[in-house]
C-alpha positions in Angstrom: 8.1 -1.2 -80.5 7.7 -1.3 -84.6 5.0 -0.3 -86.2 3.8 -0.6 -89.6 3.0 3.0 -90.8 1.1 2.5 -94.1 0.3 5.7 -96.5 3.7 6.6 -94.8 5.2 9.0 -97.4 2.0 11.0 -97.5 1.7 14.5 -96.5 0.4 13.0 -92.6 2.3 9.8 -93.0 5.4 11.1 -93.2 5.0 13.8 -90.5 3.9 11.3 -88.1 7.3 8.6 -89.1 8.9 11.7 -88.4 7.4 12.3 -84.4 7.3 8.4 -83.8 11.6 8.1 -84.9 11.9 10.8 -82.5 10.2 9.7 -80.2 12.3 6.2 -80.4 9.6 4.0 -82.3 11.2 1.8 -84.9 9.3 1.9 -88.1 8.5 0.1 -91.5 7.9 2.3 -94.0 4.9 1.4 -96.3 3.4 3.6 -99.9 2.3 2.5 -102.9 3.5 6.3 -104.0 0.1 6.9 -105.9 -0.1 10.4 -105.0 2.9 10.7 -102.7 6.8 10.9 -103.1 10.0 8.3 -101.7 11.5 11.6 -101.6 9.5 12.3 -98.6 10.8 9.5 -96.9 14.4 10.1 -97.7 13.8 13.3 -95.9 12.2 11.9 -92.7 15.4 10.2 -92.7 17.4 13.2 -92.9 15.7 14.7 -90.4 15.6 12.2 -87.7 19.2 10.7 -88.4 17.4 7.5 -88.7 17.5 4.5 -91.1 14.0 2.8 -91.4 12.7 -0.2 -94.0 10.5 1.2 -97.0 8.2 -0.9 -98.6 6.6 -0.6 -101.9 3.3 -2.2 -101.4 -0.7 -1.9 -102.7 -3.0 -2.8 -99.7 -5.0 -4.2 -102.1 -2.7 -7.0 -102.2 -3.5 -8.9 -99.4 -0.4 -11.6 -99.8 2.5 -8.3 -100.0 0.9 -7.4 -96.6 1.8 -10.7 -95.4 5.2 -10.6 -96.8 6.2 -7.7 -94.3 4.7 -8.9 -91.4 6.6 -12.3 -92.5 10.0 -9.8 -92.7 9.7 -7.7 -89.8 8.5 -8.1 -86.1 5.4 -5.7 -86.1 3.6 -4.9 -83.0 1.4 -2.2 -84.2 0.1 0.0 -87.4 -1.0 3.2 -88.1 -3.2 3.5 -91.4 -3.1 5.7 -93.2 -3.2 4.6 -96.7 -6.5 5.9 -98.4 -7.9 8.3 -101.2 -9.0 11.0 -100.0 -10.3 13.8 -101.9 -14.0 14.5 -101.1 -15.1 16.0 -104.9 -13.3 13.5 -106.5 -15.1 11.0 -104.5 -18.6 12.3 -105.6 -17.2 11.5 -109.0 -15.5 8.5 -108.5 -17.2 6.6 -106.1 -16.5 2.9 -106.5 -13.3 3.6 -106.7 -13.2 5.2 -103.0 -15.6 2.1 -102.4 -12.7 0.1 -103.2 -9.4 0.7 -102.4 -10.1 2.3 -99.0 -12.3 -0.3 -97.7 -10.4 -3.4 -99.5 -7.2 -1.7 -98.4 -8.2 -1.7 -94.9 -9.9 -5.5 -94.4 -7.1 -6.8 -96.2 -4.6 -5.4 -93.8 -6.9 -6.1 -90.9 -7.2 -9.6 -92.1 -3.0 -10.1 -91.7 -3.1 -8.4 -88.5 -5.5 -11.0 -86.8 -3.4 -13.6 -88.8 -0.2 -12.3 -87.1 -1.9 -11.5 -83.8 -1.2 -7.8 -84.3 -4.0 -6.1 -82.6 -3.3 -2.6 -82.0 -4.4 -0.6 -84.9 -4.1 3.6 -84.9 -7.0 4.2 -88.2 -7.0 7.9 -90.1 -10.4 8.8 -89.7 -12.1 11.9 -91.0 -14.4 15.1 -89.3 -16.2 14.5 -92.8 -18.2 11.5 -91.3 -19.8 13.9 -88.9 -21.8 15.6 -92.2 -23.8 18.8 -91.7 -24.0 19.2 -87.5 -25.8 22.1 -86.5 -24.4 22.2 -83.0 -20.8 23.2 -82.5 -18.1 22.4 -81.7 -18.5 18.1 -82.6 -18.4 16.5 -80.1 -17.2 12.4 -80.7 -20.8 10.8 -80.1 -22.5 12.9 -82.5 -24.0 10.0 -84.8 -23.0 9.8 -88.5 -24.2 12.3 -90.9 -25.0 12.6 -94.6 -21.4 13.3 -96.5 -19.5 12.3 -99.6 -17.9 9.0 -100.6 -15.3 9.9 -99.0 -16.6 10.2 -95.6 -18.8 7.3 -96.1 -15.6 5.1 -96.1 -14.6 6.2 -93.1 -18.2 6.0 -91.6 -17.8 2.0 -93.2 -14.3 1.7 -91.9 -15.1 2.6 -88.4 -17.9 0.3 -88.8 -15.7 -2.3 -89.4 -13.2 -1.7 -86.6 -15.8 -1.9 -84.0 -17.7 -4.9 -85.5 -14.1 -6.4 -85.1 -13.3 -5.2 -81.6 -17.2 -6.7 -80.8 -16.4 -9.7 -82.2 -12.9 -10.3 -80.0 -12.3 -7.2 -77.1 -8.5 -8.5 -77.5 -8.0 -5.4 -80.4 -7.0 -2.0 -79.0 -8.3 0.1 -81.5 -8.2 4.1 -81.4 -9.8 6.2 -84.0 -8.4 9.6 -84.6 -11.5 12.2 -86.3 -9.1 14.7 -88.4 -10.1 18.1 -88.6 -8.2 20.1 -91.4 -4.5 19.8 -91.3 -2.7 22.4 -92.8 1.1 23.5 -92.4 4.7 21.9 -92.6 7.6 20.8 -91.0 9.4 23.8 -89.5 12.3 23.1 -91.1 10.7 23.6 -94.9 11.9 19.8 -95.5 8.3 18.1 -95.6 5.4 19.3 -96.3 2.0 18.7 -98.7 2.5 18.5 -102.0 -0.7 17.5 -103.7 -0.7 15.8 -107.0 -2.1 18.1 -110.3 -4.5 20.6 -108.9 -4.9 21.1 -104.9 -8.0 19.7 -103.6 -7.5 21.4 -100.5 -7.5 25.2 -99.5 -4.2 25.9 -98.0 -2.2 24.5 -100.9 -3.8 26.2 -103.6 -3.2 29.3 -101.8 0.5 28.9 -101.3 0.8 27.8 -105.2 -1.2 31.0 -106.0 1.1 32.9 -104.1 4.5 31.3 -105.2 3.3 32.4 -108.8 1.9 28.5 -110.3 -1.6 29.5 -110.4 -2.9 32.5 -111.4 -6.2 33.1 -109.4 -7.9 31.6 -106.0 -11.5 29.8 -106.4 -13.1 29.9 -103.5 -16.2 27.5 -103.8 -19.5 29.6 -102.3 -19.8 32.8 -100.7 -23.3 32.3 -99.3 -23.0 30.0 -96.2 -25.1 31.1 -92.8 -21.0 32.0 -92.1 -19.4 35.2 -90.7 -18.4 36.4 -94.3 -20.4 33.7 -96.5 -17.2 31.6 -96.8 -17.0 27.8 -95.1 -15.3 27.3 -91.7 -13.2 25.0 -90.8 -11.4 23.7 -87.6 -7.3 23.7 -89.1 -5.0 21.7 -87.3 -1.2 22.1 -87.6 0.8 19.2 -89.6 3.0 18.4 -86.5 0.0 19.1 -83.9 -1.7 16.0 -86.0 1.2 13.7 -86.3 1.9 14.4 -82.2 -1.8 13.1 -81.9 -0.8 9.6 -83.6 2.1 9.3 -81.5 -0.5 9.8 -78.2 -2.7 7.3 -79.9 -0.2 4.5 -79.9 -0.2 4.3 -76.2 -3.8 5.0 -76.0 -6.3 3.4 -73.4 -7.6 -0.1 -74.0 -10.4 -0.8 -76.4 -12.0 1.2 -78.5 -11.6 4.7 -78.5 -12.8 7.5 -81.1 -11.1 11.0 -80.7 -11.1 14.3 -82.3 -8.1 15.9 -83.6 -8.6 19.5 -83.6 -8.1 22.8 -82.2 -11.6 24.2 -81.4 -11.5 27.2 -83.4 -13.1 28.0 -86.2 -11.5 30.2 -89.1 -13.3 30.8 -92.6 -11.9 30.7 -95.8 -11.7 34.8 -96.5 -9.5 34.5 -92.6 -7.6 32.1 -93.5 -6.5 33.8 -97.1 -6.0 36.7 -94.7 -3.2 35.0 -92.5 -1.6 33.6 -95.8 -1.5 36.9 -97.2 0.4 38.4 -93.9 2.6 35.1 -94.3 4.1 35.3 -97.5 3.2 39.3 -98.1 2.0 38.5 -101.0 -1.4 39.1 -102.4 -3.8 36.6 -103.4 -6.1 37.0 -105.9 -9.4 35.2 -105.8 -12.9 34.9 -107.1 -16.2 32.9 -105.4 -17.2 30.5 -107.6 -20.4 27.8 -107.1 -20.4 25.5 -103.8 -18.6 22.3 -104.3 -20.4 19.0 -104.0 -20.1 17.2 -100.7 -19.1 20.5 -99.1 -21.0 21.8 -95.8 -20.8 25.6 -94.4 -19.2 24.7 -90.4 -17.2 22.2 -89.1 -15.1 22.5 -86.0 -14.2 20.0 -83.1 -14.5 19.6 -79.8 -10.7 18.5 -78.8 -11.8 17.8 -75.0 -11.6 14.2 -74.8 -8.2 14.0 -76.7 -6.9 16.3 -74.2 -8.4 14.3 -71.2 -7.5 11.0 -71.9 -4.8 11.2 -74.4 -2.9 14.1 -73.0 -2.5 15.9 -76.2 -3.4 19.5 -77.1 -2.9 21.3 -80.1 -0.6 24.1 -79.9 0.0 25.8 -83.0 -1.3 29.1 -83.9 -3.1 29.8 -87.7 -0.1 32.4 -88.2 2.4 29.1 -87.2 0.3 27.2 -89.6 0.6 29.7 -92.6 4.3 30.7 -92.2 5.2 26.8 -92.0 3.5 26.1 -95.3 5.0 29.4 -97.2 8.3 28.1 -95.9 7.8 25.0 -97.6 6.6 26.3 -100.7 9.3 28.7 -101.0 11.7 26.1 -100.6 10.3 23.7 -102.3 8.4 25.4 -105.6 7.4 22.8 -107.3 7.2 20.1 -104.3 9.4 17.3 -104.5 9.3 17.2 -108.3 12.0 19.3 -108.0 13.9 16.9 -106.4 12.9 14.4 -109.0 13.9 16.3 -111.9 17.5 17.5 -110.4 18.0 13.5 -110.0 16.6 12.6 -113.5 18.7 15.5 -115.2 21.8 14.2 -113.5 21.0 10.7 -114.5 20.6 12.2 -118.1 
């Protein structure tokens, strides 16, 4: 089987090429490289000792998504190609609004052209909101959240107003959690563009020396020690889940991808500290907008049906991602700037 991977050279994109090539999935390759690397790609390659198309492609270009469904013989996709940040999208709404709902009809629009119907879609725990009961379980409705999560609440609208409209689609959602971590080997990993929207990579560039002080956003959640809990998910534990999804049941299916536990910020700084042995300074600063104080899943139904199960431990999670870092200082800018100095 091929199948389109699009958002491919992003931090879960390019895990995920990664377990499907080893898994002995053919893949194309597509990025825009907006806020992710070719470099990333180049080492999947390395990795897996395989050779795989990439494509250089905006999904908001409906006729270049045509052009590699023309070129290669694709049976199904995983999307992945979206913005993501949640406080840049309570800035920058429309354009969440836009690319990552125009991204996704114009590539569902293709598909149906092509008569390629299997579809795995990166979903989000943010379209969930502010649940009071935990762990979430999948059929808790929609709740108040950012932009962000209000394009995937759209999105998954969309999927299963298509689905309705012809049962032919097999369509599984995959509900992320918080994936932190790297490849074990230190050769992929998340390497955010300008500062770290997310907790785990501002803490490694804190401790590698880039930034000088942690921010943790609110210390006065109803929460074990006032910081926000989340449910983190291993980088390879995620990507294992999209390999699952591919040969998921028929229809429509929605699943969680998470471990179950919950750990709060002030734990996980903990774990990252006994990681690296380095100390991490930090301060609490105000909440951040679109923020909630608990979120953690219920993984039961992935388990059950899918037959996956995260395995990774926090301590995995935290000694992957310091690996990385340590390896990789800068991300793969440093790659880039090796290359443009020997150009040079």
């Amino acid at each position: 089987m091929t199948i389109l991977v699009t958002g491919a050279a992003g931090y879960i994109g390019s895990h995920t090429c990664v377990e499907l090539l080893e898994a002995g999935y053919n893949i194309v390759a597509l990025d825009n490289f907006s806020n992710s690397h070719p470099e990333s790609l180049k080492r999947v390659s390395e990795l897996t000792g395989k050779i795989f198309p990439i494509v250089k492609a905006d999904l908001k270009e409906e006729t270049l998504i045509a052009e590699v469904f023309d070129q290669y013989q694709i049976e199904a996709v995983i999307h992945f190609a979206a913005y993501k940040a949640v406080g840049e999208s309570v800035h920058h709404p429309l354009t969440y609004y836009e690319n990552n709902l125009s991204g996704l009809i114009n590539l569902l629009k293709v598909m149906e052209r092509y008569k390629v119907k299997r579809i795995v879609f990166s979903s989000s725990a943010t379209v969930y909101g502010s649940v009071a009961q935990m762990p979430i379980r999948e059929n808790v409705p929609f709740g108040k959240t950012s932009p962000y999560g209000k394009t995937k609440q759209m999105a998954e609208e969309i999927l299963n107003d298509l689905y309705t409209s012809d049962t032919a689609w097999n369509i599984t959602i995959l509900r992320y959690f918080n994936p932190i971590g790297a490849h074990s080997s230190g050769r992929i990993g998340e390497d955010p563009t300008g500062t770290p929207n997310n907790l785990v990579p501002y803490i490694s560039q804190v401790a590698i020396g880039q930034r000088v002080m942690l921010n943790i956003f609110g210390n006065d959640y109803e929460t074990k020690d006032g910081t926000g809990v989340r449910d983190y998910i291993h980088i390879s534990d995620l990507a294992n889940g999209h390999l699952k999804a591919i040969e998921a049941p028929e229809g429509l299916n929605v699943y969680n991808l998470g471990t179950g536990c919950g750990y709060s910020v002030l734990e996980v700084v903990e774990a990252f500290e006994e990681a690296s042995g380095k100390a991490i300074p930090l301060k609490f600063t105000a909440r951040r907008p679109g923020d909630i104080a608990v979120c953690y899943a219920d993984p039961v139904k992935a388990e059950l049906e899918l037959k996956w199960k995260a395995t990774r431990s926090l301590k995995d999670m935290c000694e992957d991602t310091w690996r990385w870092q340590t390896l990789n200082p800068s991300g793969y800018t440093d790659f880039n700037h090796l290359v443009q100095k020997a150009e040079g």
